[in-house]
MDTraj code that builds the backbone (N, CA, C; nanometers):
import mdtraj as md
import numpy as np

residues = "UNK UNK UNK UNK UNK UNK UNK UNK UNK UNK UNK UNK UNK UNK UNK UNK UNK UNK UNK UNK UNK UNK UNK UNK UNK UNK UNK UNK UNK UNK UNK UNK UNK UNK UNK UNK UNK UNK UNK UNK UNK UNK UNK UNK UNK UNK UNK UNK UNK UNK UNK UNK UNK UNK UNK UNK UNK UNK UNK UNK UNK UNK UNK UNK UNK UNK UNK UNK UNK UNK UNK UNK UNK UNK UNK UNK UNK UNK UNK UNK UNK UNK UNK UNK UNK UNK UNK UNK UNK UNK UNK UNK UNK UNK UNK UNK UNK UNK UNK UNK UNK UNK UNK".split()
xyz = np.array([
    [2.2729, 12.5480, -1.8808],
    [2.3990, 12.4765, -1.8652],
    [2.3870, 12.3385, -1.9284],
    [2.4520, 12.2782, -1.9849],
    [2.4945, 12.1726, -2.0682],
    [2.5439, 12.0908, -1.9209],
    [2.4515, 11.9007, -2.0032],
    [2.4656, 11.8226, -1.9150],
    [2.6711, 11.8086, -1.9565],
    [2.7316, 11.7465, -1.8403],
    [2.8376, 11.6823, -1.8653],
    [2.8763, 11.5811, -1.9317],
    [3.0356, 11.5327, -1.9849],
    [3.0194, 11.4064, -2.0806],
    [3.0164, 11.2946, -1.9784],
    [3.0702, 11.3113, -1.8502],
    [3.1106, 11.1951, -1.7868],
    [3.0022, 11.2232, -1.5994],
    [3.0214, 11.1233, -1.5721],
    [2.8869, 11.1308, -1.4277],
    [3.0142, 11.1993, -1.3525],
    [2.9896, 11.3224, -1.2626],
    [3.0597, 11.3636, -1.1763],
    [3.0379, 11.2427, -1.0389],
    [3.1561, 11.3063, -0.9373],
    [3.1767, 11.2273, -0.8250],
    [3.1295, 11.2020, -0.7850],
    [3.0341, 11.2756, -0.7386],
    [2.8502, 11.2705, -0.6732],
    [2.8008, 11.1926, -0.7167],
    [2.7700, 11.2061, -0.8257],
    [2.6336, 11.1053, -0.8877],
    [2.7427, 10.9399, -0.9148],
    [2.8769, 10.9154, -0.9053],
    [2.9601, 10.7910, -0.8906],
    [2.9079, 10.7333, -0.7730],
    [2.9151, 10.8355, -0.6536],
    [2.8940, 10.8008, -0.5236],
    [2.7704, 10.7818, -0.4415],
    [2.6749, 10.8136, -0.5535],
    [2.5231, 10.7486, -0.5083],
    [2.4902, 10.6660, -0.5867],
    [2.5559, 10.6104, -0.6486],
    [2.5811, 10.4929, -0.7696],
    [2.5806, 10.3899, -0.6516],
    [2.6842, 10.3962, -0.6106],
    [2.8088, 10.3189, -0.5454],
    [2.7704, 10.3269, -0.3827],
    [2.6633, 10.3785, -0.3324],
    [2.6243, 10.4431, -0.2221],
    [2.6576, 10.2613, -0.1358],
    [2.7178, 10.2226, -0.0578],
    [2.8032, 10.3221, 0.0748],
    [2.9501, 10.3025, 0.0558],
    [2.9697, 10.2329, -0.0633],
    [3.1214, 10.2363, -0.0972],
    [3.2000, 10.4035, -0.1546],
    [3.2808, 10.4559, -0.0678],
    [3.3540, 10.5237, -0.0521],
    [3.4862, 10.5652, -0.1541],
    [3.6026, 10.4558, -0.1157],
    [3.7001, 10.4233, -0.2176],
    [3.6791, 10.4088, -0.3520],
    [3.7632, 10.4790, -0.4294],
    [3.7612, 10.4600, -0.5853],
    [3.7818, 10.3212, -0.6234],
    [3.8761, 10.2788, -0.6088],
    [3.8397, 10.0998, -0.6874],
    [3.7651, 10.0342, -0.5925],
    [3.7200, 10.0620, -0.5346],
    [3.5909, 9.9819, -0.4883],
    [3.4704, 9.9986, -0.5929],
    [3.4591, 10.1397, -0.5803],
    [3.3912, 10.1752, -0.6862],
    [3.3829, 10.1153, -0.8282],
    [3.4609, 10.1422, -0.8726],
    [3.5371, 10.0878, -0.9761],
    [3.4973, 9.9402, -0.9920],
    [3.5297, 9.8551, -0.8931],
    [3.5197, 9.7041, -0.9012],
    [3.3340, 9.6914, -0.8823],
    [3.2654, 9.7400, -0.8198],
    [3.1354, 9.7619, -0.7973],
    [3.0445, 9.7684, -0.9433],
    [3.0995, 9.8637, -1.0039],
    [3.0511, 9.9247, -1.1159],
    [3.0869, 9.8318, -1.2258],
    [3.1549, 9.7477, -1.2459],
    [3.2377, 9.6763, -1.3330],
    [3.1419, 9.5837, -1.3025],
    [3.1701, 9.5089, -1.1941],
    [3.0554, 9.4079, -1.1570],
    [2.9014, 9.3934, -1.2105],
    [2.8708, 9.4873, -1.1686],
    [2.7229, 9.5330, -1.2466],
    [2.7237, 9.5152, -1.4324],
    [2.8313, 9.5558, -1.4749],
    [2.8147, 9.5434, -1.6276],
    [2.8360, 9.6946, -1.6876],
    [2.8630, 9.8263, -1.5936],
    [2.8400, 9.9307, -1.6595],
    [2.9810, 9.9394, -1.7058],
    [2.9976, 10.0050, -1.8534],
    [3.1326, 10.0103, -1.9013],
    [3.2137, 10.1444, -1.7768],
    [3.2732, 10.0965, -1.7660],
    [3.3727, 10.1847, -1.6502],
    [3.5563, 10.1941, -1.7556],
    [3.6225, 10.3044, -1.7225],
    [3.7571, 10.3078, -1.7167],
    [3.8133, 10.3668, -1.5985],
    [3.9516, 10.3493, -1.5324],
    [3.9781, 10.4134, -1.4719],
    [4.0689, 10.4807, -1.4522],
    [4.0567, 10.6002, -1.3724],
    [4.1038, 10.7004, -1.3878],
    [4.2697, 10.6908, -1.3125],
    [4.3701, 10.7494, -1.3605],
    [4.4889, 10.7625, -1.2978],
    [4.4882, 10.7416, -1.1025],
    [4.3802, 10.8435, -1.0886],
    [4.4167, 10.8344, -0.9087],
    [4.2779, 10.7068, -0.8709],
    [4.2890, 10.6607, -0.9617],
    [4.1797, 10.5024, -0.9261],
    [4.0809, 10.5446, -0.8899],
    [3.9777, 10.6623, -0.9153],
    [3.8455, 10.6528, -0.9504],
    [3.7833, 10.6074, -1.0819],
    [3.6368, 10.5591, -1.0800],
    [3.6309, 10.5134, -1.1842],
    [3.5278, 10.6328, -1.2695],
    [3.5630, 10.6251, -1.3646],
    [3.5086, 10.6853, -1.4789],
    [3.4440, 10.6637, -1.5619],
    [3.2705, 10.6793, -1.5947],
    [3.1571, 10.6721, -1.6753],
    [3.0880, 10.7428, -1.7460],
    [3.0852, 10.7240, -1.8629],
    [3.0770, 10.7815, -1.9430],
    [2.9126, 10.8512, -1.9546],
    [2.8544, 10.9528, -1.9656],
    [2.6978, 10.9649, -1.8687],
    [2.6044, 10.8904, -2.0132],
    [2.6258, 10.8724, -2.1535],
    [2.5750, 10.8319, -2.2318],
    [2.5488, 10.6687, -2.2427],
    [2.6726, 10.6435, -2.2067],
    [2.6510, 10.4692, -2.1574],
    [2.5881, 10.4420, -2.0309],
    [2.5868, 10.5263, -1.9483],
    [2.5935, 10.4719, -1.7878],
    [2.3868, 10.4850, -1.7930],
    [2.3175, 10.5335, -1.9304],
    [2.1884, 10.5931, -1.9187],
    [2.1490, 10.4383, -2.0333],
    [2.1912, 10.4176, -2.1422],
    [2.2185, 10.2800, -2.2151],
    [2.2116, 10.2162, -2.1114],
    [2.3392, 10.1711, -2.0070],
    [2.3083, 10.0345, -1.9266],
    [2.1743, 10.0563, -1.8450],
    [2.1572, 10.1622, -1.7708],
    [2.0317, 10.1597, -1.7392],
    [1.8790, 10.1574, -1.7469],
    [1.8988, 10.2007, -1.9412],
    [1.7948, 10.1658, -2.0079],
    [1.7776, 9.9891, -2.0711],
    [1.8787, 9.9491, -2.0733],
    [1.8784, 9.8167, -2.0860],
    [1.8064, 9.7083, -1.9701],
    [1.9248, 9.7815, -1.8586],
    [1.8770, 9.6488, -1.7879],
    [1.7347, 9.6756, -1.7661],
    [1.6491, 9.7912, -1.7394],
    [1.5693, 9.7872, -1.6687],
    [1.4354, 9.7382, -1.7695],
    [1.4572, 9.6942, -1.9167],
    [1.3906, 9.6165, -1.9935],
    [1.4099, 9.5165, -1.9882],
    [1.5119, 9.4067, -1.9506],
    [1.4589, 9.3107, -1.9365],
    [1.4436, 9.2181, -1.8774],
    [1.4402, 9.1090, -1.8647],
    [1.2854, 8.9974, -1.7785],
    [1.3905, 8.9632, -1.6916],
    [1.3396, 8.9805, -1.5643],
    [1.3820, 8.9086, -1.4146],
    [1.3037, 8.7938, -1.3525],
    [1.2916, 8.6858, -1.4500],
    [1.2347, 8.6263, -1.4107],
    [1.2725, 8.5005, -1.2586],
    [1.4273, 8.5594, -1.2003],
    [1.3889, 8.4732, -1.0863],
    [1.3946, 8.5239, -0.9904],
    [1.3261, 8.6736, -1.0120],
    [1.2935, 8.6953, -0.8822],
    [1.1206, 8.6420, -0.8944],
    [1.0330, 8.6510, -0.7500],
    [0.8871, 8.6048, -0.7374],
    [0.8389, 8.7638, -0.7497],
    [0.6983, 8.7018, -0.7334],
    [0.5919, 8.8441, -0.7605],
    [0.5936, 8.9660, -0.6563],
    [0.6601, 8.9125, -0.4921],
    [0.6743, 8.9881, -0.4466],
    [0.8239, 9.1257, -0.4959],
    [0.9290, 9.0993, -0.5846],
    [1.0184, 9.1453, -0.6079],
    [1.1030, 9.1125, -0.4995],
    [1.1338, 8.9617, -0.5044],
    [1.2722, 8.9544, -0.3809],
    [1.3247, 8.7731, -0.4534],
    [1.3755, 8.7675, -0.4268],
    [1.4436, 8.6332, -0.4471],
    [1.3253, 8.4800, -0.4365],
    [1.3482, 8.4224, -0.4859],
    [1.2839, 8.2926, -0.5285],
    [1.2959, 8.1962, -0.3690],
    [1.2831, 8.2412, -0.2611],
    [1.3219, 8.1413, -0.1450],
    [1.2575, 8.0268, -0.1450],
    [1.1537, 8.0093, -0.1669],
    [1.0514, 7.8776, -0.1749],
    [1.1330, 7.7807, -0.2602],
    [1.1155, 7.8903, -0.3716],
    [1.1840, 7.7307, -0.4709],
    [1.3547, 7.6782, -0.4637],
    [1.4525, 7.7976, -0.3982],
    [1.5804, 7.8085, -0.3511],
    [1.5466, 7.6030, -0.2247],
    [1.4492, 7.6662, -0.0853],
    [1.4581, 7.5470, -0.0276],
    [1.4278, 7.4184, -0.0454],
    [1.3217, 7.4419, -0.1962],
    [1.3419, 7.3154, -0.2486],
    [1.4097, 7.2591, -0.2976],
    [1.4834, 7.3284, -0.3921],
    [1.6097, 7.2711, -0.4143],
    [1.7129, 7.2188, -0.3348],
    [1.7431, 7.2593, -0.2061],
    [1.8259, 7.2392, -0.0957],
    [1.7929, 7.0882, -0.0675],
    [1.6638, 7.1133, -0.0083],
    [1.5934, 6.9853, 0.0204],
    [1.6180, 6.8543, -0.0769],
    [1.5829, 6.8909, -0.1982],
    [1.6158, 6.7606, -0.3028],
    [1.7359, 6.7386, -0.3613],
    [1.8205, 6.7841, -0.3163],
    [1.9549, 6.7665, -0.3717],
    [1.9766, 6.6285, -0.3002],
    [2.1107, 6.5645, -0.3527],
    [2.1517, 6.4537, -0.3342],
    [2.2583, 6.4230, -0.2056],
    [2.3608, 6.5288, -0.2232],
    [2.4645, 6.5476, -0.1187],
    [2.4100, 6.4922, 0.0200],
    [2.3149, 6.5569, 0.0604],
    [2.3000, 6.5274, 0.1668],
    [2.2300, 6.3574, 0.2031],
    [2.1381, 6.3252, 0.1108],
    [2.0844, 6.2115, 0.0725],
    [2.1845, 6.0930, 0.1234],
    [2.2495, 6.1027, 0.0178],
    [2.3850, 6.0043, -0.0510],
    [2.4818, 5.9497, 0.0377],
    [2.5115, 6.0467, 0.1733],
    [2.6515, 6.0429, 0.2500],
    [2.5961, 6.0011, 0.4035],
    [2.4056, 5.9785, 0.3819],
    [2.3487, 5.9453, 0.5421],
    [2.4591, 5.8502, 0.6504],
    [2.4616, 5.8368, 0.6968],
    [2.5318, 5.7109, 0.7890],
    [2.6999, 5.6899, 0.7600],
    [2.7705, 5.7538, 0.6623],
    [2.8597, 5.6943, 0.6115],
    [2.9524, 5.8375, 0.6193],
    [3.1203, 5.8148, 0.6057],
    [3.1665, 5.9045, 0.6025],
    [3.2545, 5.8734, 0.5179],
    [3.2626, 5.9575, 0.3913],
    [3.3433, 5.9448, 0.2873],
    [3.4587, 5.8815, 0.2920],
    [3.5295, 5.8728, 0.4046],
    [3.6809, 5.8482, 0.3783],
    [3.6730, 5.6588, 0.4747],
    [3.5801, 5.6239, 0.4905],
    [3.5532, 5.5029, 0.5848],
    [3.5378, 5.4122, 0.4767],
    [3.4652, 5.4167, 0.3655],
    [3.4192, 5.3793, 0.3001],
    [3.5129, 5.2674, 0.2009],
    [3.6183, 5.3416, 0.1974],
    [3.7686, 5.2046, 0.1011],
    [3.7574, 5.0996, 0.1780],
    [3.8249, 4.9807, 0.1264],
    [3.8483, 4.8702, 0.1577],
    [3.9608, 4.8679, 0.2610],
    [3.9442, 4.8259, 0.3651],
    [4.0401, 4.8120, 0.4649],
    [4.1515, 4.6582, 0.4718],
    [4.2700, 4.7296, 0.5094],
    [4.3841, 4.6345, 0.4527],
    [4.3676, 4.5330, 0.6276],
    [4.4141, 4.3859, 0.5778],
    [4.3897, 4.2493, 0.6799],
    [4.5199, 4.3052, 0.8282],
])
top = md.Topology()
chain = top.add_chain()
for i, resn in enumerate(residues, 1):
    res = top.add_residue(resn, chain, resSeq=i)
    for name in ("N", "CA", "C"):
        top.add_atom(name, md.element.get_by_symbol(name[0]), res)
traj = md.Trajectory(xyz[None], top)
């Protein structure tokens, strides 16, 4: 049997696993970057030749902000928090106190 041109529902819906609804789907899949169209009753529709392209793509190249464990950068995320200015800048004072007050 000959693969199909387009990913059946199934394989949309373990794509998309736990979103249900077609434009959810749809908006999910879009999000990600995979070329999507959609279909009249608002499922979305992928083409199985591109949908194997985006996945050969992304999975070449460099993620570099995630850390070595494979999860998000948190260390360097709270440093940043920490050294930002916002919080610095506004110690003691409250933005709107700050004008010149009329005699």
């Amino acid at each position: 049997m000959s693969e199909r041109l387009h990913l059946t529902q199934a394989e949309v819906d373990e794509i998309c696993f736990p979103l249900t609804q077609g434009g959810a789907q749809y908006r999910h899949l879009k999000s990600m970057g995979v070329p999507v169209k959609k279909k009249p009753s608002g499922r979305p529709l992928v083409v199985r030749s591109e949908y194997v392209r985006f996945m050969a793509a992304r999975e070449s190249t460099d993620e570099s902000f995630v850390d070595s464990r494979g999860g998000p950068d948190v260390q360097g995320f709270m440093k940043f928090i920490s050294e930002r200015k916002n919080g610095k800048k506004a110690q003691g004072q409250r933005p709107g106190l700050a004008r010149a007050r009329l005699p």
